[in-house]
Residue, then its C-alpha position, 0 to 999 in steps of 0.5 A: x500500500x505504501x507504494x500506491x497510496x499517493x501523498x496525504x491519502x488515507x487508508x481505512x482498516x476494519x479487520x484485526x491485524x494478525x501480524x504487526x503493521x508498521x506505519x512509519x512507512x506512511x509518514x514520508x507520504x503524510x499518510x492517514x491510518x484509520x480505524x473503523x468499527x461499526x459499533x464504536x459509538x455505541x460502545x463508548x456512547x460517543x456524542x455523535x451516536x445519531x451519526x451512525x444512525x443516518x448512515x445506515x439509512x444512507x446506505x440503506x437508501x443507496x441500496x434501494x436506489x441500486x447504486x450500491x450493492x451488498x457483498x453478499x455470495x453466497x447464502x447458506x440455509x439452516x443454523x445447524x452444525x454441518x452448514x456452520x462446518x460447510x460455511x467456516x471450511x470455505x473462509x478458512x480455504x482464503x476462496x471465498x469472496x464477499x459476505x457468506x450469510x446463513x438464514x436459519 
């Protein structure tokens, strides 16, 4: 990302690391870092808790309105132990793409 990013951009994270990330590599280009988690204003009951609640309905309009689509690829039925098996083997298998969504 270094090498792609171009100067004062931004790079926003909603996964956990799992090795470490060094980001002195960002500072020459003056690079933001920026972490976002859906729930954060509801957890810490942040002032602009309101803000989370009209963008879900943006989104939820830009849905309707066709500009913008879900993720979703597959959908798997029943809340059972061998769909959740089916369902965990082909995350773990680093082929799947898009959400994965089980409708019980």
């Amino acid at each position: 990302m270094t090498e792609l990013i171009a100067p004062q951009g931004g790079i926003c994270c909603v996964v956990n690391n799992t090795e470490k990330v060094d980001l002195n590599s960002l500072k020459e280009k003056s690079v933001s870092f920026h972490w976002e988690l859906m729930f954060t204003r509801s957890m810490f009951q942040t002032e602009d808790m309101l803000a989370q609640h009209k963008i879900l309905n943006r989104v939820s309009d830009l849905v309707k309105e066709k500009k913008i689509q879900s993720t979703l690829n597959r959908t798997f039925q029943g809340l059972s132990s061998e769909t959740l098996r089916e369902v965990h083997k082909l995350q773990e298998s680093g082929k799947s793409i898009g959400k994965n969504v089980v409708i019980f």
